[in-house]
ZAMARGU-4260 file (C-alpha; in steps of 0.2 Angstrom, whole numbers, plus 5000, padded with zeros to 4 digits):
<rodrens>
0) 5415/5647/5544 | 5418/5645/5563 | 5411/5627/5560 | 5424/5624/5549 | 5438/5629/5558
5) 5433/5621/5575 | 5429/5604/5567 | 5438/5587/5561 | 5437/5571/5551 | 5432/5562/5565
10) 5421/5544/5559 | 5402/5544/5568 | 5412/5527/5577 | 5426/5539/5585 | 5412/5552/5592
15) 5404/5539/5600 | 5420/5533/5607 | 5422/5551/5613 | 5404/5552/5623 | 5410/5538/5631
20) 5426/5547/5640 | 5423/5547/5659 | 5421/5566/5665 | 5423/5580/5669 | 5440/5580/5658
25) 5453/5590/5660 | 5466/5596/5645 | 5482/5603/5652 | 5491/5612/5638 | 5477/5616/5628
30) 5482/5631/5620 | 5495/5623/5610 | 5493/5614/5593 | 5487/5598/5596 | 5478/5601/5614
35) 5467/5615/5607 | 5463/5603/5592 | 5460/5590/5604 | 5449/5602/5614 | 5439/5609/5598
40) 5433/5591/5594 | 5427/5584/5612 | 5418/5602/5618 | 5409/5598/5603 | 5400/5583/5606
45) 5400/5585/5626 | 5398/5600/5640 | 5412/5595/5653 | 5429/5599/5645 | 5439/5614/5654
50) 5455/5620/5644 | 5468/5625/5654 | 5485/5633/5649 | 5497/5647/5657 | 5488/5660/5645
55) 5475/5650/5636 | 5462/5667/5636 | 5474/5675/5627 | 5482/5663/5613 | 5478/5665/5596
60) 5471/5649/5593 | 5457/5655/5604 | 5456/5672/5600 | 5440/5673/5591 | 5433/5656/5599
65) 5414/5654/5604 | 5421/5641/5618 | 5422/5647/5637 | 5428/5632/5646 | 5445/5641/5649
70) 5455/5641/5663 | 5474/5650/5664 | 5487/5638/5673 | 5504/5637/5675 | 5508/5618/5678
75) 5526/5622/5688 | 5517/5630/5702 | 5511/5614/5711 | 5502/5623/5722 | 5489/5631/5711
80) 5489/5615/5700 | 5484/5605/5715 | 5471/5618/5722 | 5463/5618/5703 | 5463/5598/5701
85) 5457/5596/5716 | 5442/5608/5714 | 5440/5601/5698 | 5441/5582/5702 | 5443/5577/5683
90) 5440/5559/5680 | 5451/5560/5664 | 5466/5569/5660 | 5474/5576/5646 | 5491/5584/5646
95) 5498/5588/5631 | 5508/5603/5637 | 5527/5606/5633 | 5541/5619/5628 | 5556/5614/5617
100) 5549/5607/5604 | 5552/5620/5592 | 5568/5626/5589 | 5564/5645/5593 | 5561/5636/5611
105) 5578/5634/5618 | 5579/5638/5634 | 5585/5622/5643 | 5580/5626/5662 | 5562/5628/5655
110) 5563/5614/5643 | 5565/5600/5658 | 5553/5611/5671 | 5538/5612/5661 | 5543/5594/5653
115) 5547/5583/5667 | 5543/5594/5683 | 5526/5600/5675 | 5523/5581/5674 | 5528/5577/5690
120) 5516/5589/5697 | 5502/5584/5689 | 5507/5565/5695 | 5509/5569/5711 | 5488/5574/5714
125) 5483/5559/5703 | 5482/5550/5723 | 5470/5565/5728 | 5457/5561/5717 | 5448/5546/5706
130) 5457/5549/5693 | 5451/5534/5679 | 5465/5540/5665 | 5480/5549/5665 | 5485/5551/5647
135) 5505/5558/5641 | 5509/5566/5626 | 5527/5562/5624 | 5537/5564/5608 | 5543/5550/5595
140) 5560/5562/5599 | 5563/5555/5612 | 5572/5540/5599 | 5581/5552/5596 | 5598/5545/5583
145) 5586/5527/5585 | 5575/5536/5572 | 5570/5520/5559 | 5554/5512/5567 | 5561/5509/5583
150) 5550/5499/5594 | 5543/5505/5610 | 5556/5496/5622 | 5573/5499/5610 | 5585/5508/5614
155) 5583/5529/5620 | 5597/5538/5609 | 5591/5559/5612 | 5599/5572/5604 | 5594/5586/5612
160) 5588/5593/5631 | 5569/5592/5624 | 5573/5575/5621 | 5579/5569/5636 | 5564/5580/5646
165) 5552/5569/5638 | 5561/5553/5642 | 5562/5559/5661 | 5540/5562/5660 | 5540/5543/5652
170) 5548/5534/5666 | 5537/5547/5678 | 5523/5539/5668 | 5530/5521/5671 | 5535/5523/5688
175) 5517/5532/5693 | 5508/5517/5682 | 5519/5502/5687 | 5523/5505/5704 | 5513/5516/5710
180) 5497/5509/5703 | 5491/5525/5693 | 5482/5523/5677 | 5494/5532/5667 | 5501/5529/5650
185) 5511/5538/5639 | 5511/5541/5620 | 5526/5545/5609 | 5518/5556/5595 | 5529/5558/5577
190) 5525/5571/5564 | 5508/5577/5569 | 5501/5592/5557 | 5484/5598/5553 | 5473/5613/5557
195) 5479/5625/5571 | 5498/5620/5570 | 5509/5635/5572 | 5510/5644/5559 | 5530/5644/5558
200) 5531/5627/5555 | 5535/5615/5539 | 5515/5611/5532 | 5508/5627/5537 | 5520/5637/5528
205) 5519/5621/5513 | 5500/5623/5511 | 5502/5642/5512 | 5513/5642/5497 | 5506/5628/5487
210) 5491/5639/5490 | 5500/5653/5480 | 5505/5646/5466 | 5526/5644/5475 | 5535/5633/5484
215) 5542/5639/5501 | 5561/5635/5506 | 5563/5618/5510 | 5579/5608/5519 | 5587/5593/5508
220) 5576/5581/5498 | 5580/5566/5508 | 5573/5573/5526 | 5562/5560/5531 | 5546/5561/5544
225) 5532/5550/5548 | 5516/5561/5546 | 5499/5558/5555 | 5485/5570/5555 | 5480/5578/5570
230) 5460/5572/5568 | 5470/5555/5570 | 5480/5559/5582 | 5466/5566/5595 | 5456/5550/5591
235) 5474/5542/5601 | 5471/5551/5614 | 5452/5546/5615 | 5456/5529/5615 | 5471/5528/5626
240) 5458/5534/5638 | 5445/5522/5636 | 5458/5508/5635 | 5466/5514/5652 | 5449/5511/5660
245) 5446/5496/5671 | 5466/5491/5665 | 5479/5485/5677 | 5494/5487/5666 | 5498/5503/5666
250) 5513/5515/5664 | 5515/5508/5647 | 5523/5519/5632 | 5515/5518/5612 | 5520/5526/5596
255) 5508/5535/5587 | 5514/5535/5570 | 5509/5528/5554 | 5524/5516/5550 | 5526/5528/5533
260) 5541/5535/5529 | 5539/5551/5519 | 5554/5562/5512 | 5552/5580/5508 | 5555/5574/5491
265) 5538/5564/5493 | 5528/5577/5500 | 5532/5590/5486 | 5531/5576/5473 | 5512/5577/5481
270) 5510/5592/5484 | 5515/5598/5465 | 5498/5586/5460 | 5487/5593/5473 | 5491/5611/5471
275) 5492/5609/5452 | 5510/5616/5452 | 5522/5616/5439 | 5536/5621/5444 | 5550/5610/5456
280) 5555/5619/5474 | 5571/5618/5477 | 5579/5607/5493 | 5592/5612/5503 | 5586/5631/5500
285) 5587/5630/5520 | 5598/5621/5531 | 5591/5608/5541 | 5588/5607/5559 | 5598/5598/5571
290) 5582/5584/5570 | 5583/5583/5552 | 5586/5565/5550 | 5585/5552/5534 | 5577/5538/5543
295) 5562/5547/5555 | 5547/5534/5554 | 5537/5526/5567 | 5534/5507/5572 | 5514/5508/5575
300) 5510/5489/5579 | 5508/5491/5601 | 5496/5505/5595 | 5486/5494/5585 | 5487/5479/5599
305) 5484/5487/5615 | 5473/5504/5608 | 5465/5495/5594 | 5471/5512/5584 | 5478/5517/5567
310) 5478/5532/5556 | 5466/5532/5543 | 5467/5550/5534 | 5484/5549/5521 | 5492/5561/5518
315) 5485/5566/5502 | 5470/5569/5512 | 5478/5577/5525 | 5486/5591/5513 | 5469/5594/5505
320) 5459/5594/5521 | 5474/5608/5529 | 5471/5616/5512 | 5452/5621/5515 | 5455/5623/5533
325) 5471/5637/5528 | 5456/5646/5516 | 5444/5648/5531 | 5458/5653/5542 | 5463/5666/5531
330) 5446/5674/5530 | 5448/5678/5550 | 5466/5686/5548
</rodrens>
């Protein structure tokens, strides 16, 4: 069972891209969705990954976890940041930590303080040691009202103070990379779902219901959002790494997205095959959040030039894989 919750879909390919990450690596932010799942996948395959989060020891997603590579750390305090990464002396570096991004998280003097002057923090010890990859997780927010397959260099439209933080970090990323000389890049992450995704959110609380027999309250049918399994979205991160290495051009930005555009009235219309259900949900049950948006898909084609990277698990798969995961998961509640 534990194997099951801590593993992925990762191909025997991506593994062996993963051994080859220059260590030791360091994951800021890793008690959150996608840095714990990132962190689950490369401690199993190597032995120098160290977790590190404000309260990592006592987060759920780690509350029954065999792993021990944790370390609790708050990135606005520079001071204890620098003292850590300097101990530490991480040749690669994940940072996939943030706050606003869901809408219980509105508090918008944290919002830009862990989101751009986190960043900057960690940034400003990259001179202190060989770092050989600097790797952002940034939003595909940060498009904000440019929502339909914006590319990487169109125009920055936010709507909201989580928004605007990440774009601040992406031009920290460019200006550390471009100028500075950094091996930085930063990547603008769409709809990622999968295992360990809070449990308030849309596809946990889908698969959860689906799983029952019902549908759960859903916003209107023509929401949009361009979905990308997490296993796919960590492999990103893997090769953003590996790419950074022995590069001059850094600083860049890359969507990580799958280029689909997938309404709510698509994902039930799946969803009602896979879970063999035969009744219709109803949309607009709930009222949609300020992002809610017709047009949220990604434009994936720098991701495929530069990291040599697309998804590779549909969504179909994805919903069946979250489904067996969501059956293990319950067995720990």
């Amino acid at each position: 069972m534990r194997d099951t919750l801590y593993s992925d879909n990762w191909s025997p390919t991506e593994v062996i891209e993963a051994k080859k990450l220059i260590g030791p690596i360091l994951i800021l932010g890793a008690s959150g969705f996608i840095g714990a799942k990132l962190f689950f996948s490369l401690s199993q395959h190597r032995d120098d990954v160290l977790g590190c989060s404000r309260d990592i020891k006592n987060n759920w997603r780690f509350k029954n976890s065999p792993h021990k590579n944790l370390e609790n750390i708050d990135i606005t305090d520079p001071e204890k940041l620098r003292t850590l990464v300097k101990m530490l002396k991480p040749k690669t570096i994940f940072n996939l930590t943030a706050y606003g991004g869901h809408s219980y998280q509105t508090d918008a003097q944290q919002i830009h303080l862990v989101n751009y002057t986190g960043t900057l923090n960690i940034l400003r010890v990259l001179p202190d040691i060989d770092c050989r990859a600097f790797v952002q997780a940034g939003s595909s927010s940060e498009y904000g009202l440019n929502s339909a397959a914006p590319l990487e260099d169109d125009e920055l439209r936010p709507n909201s103070d989580y928004a605007v933080s990440k774009i601040g970090a992406s031009y920290l990323v460019k200006y550390y990379g471009q100028v500075a000389g950094l091996p930085t890049v930063h990547l603008r992450l769409y709809s990622i779902y999968g295992p360990w995704e809070d449990r308030r959110r849309l596809m946990p609380i889908l698969v959860s219901s689906c799983l029952n027999g019902q549908w759960p309250k859903l916003v209107e049918r023509d929401v949009s959002h361009d979905f990308v399994y997490v296993d796919d979205c960590t492999n990103a991160f893997v090769k953003a790494a590996l790419y950074l290495y022995g590069k001059k051009n850094f600083g860049e930005s890359v969507n990580i997205a799958t280029g689909l555009k997938t309404t709510m009235e698509d994902l039930a219309e799946k969803a009602k095959i896979i879970f063999d259900i035969t009744h219709n949900p109803q949309f607009g049950s709930i009222e949609n959040k300020k992002w809610d948006i017709k047009n949220w898909y990604g434009n994936p084609e720098l991701a495929h030039k530069i990291l040599r990277w697309q998804h590779h698990t549909s969504l179909e798969d994805g919903l069946r894989l979250l489904a067996n995961w969501e059956k293990e998961f319950k067995k720990t509640a």
